[in-house]
C-alpha positions in Angstrom: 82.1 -21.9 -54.9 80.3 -22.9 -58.3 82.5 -23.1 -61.2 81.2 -23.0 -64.7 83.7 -24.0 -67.3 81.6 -23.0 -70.5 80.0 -20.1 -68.6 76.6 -18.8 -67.7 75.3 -16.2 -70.7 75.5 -13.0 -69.2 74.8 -9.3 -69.8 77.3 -7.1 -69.7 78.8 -4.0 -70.6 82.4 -2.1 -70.7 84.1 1.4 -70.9 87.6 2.0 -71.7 89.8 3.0 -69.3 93.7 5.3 -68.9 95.1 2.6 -70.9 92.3 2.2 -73.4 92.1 -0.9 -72.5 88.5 -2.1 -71.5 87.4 -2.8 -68.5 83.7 -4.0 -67.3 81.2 -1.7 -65.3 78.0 -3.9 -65.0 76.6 -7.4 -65.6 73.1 -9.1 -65.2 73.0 -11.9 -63.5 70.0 -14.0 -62.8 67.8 -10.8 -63.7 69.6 -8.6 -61.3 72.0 -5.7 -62.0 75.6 -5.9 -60.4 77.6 -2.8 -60.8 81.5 -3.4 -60.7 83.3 -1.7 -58.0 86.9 -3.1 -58.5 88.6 -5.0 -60.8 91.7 -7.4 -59.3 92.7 -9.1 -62.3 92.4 -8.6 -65.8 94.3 -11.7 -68.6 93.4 -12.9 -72.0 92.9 -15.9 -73.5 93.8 -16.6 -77.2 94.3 -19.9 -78.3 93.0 -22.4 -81.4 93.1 -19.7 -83.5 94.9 -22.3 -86.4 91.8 -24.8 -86.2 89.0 -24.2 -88.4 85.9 -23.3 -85.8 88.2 -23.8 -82.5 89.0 -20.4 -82.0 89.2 -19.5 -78.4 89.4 -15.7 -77.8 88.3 -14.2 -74.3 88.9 -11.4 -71.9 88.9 -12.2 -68.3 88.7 -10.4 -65.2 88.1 -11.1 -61.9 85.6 -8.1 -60.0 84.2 -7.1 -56.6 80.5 -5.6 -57.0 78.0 -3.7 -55.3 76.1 -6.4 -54.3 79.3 -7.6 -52.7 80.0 -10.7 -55.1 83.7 -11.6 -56.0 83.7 -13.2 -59.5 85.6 -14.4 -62.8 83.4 -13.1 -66.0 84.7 -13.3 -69.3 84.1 -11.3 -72.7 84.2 -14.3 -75.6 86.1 -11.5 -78.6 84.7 -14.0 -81.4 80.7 -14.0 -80.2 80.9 -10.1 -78.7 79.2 -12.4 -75.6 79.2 -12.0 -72.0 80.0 -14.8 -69.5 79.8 -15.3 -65.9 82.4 -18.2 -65.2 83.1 -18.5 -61.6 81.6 -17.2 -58.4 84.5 -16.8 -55.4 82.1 -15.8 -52.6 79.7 -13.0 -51.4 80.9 -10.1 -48.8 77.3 -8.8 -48.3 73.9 -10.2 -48.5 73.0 -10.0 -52.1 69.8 -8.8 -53.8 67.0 -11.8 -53.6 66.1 -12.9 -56.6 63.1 -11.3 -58.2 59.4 -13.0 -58.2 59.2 -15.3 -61.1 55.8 -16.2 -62.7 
């Protein structure tokens, strides 16, 4: 189960949902799309915020996807960045990796 504690820069995007709150609906990963089927948990981070440059602001939530990953990917709320912290397992076979040069 790799664990990244910084996090792997990620794509990502979000929509709000009912509760305007927002919730993720894709990510990049290693060049391939993974479309977000189900979200089990959602909690936010916000600590630091009194040191100068420590600031530690992030949105977490833990999603299923298409591809049939189950992982942890945070939204840093100071950078706007996406992260991929933590991958649980895979239900399916995922996509293979595309050809690299």
């Amino acid at each position: 189960m790799p664990v990244w504690t910084e996090g792997v820069p990620i794509r990502g995007s979000a929509k709000p949902d009912e509760a305007t709150e927002m919730i993720p609906t894709w990510f990049v990963w290693r060049n391939v799309r993974h479309n977000v089927e189900f979200v089990s948990e959602h909690w936010r981070v916000h600590t630091n915020w009194w040191v100068d440059g420590g600031e530690v602001w992030r949105h977490y939530w833990q999603v299923a996807t298409d591809s049939g990953f189950l992982v942890e990917i945070y939204r840093d709320m100071v950078s706007e960045l996406w992260y991929l912290e933590r991958v649980y397992g895979c239900t399916s076979e995922p996509h293979p990796k595309p050809d690299m040069p």
